[in-house]
Biopython code that builds the backbone (N, CA, C, O; Angstrom):
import numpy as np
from Bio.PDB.StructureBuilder import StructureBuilder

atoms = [
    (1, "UNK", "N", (124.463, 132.543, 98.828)),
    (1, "UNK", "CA", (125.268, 131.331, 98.836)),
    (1, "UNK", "C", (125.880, 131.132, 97.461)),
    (1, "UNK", "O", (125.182, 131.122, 96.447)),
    (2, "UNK", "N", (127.120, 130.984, 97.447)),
    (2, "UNK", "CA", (127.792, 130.312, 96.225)),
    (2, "UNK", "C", (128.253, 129.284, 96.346)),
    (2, "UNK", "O", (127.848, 128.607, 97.292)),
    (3, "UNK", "N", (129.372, 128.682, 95.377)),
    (3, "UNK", "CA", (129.914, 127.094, 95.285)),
    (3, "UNK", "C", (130.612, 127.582, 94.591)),
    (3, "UNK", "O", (130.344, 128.287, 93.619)),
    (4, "UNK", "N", (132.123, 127.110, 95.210)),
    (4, "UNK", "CA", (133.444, 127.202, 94.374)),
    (4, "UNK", "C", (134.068, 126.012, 94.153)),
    (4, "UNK", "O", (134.183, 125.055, 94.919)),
    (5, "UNK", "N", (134.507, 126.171, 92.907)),
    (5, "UNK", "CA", (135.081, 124.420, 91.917)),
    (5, "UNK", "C", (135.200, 123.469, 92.654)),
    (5, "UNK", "O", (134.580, 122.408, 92.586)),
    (6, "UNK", "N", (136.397, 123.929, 93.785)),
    (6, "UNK", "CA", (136.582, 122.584, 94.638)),
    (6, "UNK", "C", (135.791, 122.324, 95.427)),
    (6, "UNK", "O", (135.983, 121.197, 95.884)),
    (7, "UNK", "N", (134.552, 123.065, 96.037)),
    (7, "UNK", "CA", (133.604, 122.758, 96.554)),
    (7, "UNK", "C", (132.468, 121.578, 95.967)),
    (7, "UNK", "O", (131.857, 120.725, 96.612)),
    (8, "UNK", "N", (132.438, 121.861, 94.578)),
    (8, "UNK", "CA", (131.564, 121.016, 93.878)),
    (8, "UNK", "C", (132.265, 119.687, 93.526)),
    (8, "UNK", "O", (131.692, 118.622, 93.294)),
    (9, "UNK", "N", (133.790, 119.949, 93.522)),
    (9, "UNK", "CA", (134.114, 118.692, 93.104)),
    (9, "UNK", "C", (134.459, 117.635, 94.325)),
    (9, "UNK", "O", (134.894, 116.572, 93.881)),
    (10, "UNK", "N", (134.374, 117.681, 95.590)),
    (10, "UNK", "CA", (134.342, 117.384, 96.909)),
    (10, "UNK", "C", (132.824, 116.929, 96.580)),
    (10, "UNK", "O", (132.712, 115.858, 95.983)),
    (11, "UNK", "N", (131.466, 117.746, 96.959)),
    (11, "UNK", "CA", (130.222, 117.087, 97.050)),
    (11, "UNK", "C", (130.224, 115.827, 96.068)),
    (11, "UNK", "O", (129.935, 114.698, 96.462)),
    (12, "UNK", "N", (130.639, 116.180, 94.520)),
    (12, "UNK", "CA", (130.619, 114.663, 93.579)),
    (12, "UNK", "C", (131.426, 113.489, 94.506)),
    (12, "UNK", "O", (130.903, 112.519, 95.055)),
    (13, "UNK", "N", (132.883, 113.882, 94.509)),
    (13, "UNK", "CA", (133.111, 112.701, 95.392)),
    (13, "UNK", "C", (132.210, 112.076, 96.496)),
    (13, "UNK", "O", (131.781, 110.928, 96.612)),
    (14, "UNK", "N", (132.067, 113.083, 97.202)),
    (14, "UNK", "CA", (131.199, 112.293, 98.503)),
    (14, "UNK", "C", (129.998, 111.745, 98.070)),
    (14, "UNK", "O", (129.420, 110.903, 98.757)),
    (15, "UNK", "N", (129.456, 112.224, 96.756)),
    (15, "UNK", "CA", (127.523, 111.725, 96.728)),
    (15, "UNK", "C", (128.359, 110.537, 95.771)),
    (15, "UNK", "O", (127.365, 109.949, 95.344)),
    (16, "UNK", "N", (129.352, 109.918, 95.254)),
    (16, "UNK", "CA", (129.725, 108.986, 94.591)),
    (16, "UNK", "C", (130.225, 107.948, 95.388)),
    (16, "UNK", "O", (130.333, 106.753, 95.112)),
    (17, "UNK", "N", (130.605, 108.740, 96.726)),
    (17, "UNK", "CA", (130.970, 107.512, 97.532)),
    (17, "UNK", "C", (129.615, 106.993, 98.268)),
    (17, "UNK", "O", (129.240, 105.821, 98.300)),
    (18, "UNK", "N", (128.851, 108.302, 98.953)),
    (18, "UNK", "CA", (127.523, 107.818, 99.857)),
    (18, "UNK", "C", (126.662, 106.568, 98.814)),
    (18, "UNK", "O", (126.262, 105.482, 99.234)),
    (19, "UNK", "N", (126.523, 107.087, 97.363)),
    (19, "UNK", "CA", (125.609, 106.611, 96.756)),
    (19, "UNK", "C", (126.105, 105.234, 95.713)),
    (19, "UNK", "O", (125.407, 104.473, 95.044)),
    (20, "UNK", "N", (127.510, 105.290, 95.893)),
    (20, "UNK", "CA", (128.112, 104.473, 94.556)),
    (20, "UNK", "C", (127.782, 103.874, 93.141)),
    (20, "UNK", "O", (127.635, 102.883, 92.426)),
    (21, "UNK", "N", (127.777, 105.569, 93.323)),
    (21, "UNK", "CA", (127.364, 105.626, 91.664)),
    (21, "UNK", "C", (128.798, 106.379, 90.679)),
    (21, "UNK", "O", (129.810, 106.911, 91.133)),
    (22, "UNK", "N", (128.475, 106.207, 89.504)),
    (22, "UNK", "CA", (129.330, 107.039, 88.707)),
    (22, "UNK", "C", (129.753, 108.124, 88.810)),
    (22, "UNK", "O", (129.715, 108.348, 90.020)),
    (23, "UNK", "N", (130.483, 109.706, 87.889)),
    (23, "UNK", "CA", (130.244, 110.178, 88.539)),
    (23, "UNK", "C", (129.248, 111.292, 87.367)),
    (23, "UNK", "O", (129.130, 112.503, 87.551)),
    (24, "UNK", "N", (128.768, 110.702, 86.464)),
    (24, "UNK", "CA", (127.381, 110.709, 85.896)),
    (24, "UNK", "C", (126.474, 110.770, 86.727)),
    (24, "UNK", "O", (126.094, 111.912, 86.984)),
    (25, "UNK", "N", (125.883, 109.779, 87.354)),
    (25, "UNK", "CA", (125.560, 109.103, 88.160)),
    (25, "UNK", "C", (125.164, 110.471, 89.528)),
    (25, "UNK", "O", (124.014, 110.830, 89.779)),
    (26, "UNK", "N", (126.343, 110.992, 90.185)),
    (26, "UNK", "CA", (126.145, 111.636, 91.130)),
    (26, "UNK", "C", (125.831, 112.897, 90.386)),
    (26, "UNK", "O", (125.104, 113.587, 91.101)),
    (27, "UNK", "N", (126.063, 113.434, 89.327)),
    (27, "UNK", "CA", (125.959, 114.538, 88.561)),
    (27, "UNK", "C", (124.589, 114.331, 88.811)),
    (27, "UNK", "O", (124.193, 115.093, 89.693)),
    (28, "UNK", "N", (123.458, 113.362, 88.231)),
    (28, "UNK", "CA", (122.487, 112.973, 88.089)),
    (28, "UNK", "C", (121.446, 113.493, 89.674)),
    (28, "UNK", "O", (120.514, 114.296, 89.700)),
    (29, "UNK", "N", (121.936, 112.834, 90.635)),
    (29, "UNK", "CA", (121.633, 113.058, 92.138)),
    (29, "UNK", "C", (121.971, 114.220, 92.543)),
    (29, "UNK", "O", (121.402, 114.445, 93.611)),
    (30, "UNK", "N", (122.562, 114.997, 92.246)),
    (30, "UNK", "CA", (123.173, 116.715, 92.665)),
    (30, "UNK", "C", (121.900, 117.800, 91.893)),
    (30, "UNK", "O", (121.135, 118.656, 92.339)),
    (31, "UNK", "N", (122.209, 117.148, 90.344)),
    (31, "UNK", "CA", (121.289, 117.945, 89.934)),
    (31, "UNK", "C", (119.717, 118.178, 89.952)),
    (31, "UNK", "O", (119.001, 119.092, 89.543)),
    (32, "UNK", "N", (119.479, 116.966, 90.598)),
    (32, "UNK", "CA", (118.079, 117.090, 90.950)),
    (32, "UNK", "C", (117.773, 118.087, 91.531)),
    (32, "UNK", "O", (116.971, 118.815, 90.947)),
    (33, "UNK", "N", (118.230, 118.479, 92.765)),
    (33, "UNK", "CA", (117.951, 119.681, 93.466)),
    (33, "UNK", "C", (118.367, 121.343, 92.672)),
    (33, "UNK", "O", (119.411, 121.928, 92.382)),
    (34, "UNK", "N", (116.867, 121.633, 92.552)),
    (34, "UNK", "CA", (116.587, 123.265, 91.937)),
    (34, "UNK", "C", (117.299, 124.002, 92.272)),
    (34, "UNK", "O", (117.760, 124.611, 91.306)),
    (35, "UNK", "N", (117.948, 124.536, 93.812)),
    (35, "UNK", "CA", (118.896, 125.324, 94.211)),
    (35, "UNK", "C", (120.375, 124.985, 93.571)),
    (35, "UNK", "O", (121.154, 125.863, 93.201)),
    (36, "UNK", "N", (120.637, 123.577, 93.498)),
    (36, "UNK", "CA", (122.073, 123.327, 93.321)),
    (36, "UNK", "C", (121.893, 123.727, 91.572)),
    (36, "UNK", "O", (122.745, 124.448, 91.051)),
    (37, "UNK", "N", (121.018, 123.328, 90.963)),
    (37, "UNK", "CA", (121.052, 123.490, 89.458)),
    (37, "UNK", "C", (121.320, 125.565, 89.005)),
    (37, "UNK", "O", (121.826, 126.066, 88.000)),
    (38, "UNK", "N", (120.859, 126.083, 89.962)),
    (38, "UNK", "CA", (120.726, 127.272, 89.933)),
    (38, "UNK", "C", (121.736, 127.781, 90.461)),
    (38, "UNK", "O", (121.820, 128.940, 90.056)),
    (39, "UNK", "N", (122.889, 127.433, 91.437)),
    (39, "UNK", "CA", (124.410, 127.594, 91.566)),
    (39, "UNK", "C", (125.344, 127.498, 90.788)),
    (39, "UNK", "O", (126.205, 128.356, 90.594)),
    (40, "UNK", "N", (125.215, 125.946, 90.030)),
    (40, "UNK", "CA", (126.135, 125.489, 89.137)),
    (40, "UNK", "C", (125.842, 126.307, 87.663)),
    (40, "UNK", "O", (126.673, 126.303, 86.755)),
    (41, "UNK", "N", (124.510, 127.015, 87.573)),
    (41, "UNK", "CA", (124.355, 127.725, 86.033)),
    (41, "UNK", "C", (124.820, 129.302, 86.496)),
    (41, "UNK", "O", (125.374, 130.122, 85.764)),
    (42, "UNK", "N", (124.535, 129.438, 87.545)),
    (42, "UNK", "CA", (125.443, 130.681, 88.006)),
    (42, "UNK", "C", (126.511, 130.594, 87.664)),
    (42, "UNK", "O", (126.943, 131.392, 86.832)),
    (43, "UNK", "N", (127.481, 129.368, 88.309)),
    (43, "UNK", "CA", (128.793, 129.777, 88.186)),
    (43, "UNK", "C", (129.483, 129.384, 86.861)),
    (43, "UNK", "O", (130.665, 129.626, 86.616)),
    (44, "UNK", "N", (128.488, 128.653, 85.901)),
    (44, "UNK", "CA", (129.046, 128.141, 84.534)),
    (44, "UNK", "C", (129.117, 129.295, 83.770)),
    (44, "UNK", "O", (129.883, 129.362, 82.809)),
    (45, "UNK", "N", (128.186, 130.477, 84.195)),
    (45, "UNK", "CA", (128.307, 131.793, 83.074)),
    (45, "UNK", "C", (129.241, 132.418, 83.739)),
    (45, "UNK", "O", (129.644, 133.342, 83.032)),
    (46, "UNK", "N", (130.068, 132.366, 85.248)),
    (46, "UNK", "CA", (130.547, 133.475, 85.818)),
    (46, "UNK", "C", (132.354, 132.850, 85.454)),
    (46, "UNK", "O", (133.263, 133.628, 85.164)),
    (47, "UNK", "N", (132.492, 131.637, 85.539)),
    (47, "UNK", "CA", (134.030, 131.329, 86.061)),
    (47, "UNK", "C", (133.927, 130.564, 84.693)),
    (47, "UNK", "O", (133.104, 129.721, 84.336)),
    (48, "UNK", "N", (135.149, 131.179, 83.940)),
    (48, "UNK", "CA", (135.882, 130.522, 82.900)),
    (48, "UNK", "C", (136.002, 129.055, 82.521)),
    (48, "UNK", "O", (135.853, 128.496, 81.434)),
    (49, "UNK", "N", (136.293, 128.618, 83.651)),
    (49, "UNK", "CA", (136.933, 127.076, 83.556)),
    (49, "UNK", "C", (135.373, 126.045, 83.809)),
    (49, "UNK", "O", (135.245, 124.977, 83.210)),
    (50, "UNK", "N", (134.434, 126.510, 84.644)),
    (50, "UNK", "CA", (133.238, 125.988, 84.356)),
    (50, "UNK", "C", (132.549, 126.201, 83.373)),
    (50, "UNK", "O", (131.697, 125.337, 83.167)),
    (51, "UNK", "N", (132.595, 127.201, 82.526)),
    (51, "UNK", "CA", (131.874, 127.640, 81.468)),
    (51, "UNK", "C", (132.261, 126.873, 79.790)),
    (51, "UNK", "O", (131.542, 126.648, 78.816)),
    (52, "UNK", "N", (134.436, 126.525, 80.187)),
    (52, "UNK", "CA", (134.859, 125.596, 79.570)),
    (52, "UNK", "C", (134.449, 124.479, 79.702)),
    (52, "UNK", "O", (134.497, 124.007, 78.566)),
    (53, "UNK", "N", (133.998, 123.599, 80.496)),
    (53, "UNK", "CA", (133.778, 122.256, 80.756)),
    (53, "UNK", "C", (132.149, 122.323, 79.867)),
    (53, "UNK", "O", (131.772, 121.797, 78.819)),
    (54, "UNK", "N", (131.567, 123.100, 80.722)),
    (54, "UNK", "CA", (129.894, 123.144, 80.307)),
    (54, "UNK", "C", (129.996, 123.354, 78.581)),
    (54, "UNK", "O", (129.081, 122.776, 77.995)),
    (55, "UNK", "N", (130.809, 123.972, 77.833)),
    (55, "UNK", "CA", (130.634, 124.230, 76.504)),
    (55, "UNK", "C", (131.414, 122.789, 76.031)),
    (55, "UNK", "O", (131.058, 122.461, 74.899)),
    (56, "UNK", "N", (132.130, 122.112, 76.479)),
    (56, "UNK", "CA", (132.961, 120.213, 76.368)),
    (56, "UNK", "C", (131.807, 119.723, 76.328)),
    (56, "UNK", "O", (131.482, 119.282, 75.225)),
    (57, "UNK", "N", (130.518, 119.583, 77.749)),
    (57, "UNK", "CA", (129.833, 118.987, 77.884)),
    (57, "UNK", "C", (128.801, 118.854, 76.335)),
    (57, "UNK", "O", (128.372, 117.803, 75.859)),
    (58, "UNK", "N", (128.648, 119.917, 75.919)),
    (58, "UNK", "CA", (127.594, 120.441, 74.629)),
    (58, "UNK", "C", (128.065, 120.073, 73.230)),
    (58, "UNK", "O", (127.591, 119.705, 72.155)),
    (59, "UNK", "N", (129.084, 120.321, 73.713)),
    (59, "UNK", "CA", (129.768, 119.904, 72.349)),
    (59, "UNK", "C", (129.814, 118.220, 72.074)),
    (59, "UNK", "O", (129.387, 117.864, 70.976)),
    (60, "UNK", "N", (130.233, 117.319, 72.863)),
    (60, "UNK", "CA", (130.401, 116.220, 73.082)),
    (60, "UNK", "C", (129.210, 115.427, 73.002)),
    (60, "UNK", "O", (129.235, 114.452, 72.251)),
    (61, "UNK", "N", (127.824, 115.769, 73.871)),
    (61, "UNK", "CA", (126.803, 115.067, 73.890)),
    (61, "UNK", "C", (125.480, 115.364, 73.110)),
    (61, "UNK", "O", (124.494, 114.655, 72.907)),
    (62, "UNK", "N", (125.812, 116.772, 72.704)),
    (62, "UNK", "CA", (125.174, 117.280, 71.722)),
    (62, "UNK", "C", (123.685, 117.506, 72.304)),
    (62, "UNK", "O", (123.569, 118.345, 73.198)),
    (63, "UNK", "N", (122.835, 116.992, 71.972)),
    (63, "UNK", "CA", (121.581, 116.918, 72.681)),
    (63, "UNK", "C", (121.107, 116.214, 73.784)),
    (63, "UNK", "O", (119.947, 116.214, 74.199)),
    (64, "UNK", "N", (122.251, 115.497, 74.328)),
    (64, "UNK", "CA", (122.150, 114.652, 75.645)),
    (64, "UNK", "C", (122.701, 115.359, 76.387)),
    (64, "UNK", "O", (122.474, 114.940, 77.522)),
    (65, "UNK", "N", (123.594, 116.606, 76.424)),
    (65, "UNK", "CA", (124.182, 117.083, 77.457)),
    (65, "UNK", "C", (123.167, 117.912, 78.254)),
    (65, "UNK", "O", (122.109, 118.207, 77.698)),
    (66, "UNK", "N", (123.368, 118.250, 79.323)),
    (66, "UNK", "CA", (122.435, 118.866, 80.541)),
    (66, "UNK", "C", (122.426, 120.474, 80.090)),
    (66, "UNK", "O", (121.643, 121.238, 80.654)),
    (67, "UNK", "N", (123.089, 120.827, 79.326)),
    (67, "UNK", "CA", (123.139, 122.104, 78.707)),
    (67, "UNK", "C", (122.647, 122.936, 77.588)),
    (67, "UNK", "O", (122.566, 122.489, 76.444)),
    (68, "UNK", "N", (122.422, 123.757, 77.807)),
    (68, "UNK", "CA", (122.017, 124.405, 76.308)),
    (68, "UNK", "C", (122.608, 125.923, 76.172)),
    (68, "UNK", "O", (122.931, 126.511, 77.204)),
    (69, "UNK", "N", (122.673, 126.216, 75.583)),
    (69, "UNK", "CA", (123.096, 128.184, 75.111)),
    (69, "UNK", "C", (122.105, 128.687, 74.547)),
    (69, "UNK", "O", (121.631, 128.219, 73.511)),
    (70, "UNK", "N", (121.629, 129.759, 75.174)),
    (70, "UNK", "CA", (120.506, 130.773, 74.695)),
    (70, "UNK", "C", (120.914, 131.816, 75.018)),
    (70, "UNK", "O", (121.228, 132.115, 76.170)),
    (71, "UNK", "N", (120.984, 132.675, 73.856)),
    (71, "UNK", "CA", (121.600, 134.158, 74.248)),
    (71, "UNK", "C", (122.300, 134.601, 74.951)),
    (71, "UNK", "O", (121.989, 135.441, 75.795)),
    (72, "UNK", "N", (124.247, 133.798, 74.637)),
    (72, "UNK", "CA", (125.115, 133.837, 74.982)),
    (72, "UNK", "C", (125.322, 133.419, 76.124)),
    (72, "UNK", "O", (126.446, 133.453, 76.624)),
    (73, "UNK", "N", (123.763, 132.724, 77.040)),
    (73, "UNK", "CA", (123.856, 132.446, 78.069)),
    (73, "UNK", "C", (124.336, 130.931, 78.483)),
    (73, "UNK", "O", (123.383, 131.143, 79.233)),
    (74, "UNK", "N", (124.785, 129.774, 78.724)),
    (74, "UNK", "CA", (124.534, 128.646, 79.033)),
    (74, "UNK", "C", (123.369, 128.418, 80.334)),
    (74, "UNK", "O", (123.677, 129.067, 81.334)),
    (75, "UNK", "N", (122.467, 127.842, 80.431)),
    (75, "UNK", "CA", (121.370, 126.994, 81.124)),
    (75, "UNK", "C", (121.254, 125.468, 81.154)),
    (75, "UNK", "O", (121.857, 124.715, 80.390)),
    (76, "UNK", "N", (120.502, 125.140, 82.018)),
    (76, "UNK", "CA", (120.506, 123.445, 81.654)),
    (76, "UNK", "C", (119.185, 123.651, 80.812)),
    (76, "UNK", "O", (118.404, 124.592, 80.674)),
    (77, "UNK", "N", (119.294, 121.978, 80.154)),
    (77, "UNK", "CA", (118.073, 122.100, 79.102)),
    (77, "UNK", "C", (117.289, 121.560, 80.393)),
    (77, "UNK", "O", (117.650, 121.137, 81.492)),
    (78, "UNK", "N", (115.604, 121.840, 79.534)),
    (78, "UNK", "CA", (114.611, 121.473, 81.094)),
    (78, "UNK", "C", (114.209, 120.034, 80.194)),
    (78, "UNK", "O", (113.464, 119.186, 80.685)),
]
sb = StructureBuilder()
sb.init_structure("model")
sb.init_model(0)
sb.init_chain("A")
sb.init_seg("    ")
for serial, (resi, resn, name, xyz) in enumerate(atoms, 1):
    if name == "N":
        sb.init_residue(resn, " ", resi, " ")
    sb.init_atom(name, np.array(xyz, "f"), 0.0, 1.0, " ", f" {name:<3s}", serial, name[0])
structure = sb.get_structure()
C-alpha cells in the first residue's frame, strides 16, 4: 500500500471536516496511527515535494516539528 499527495491531502480535509479540528489538529489524529506514520515517512524520503515540506516543517519548528534527520534519512521524532 502507498499514499499519493493528493491522497493525503483529501484524508486531512475529510478528518478536519469529520473531526473539526485544525489542520494541525488532523495532522495530529492521522498521525496517531503506526501504519499511516510509516507511509507518510516512506513517501517524505521518496517524493521531492514531501521531503520539501518535511525539511519547512524542521526548519520552522525546530524541535517541535514531528520530524527529525538521521542519516540523510528524515523520520518522525518518537
Amino acid at each position: 500500500m502507498d499514499i499519493a499527495n493528493q491522497d493525503f491531502i483529501q484524508l486531512v480535509k475529510i478528518t478536519r471536516a469529520k473531526f473539526g479540528v485544525t489542520i494541525e489538529g488532523a495532522h495530529d489524529l492521522i498521525f496517531a496511527d503506526e501504519e499511516m506514520r510509516r507511509l507518510v515517512a516512506r513517501r517524505v524520503n521518496l517524493d521531492p515535494a514531501c521531503r520539501k515540506q518535511a525539511l519547512w516543517d524542521m526548519r520552522e519548528k525546530g524541535d517541535k516539528s514531528r520530524f527529525v534527520e538521521v542519516d540523510g534519512k528524515i523520520r518522525f521524532r518518537r
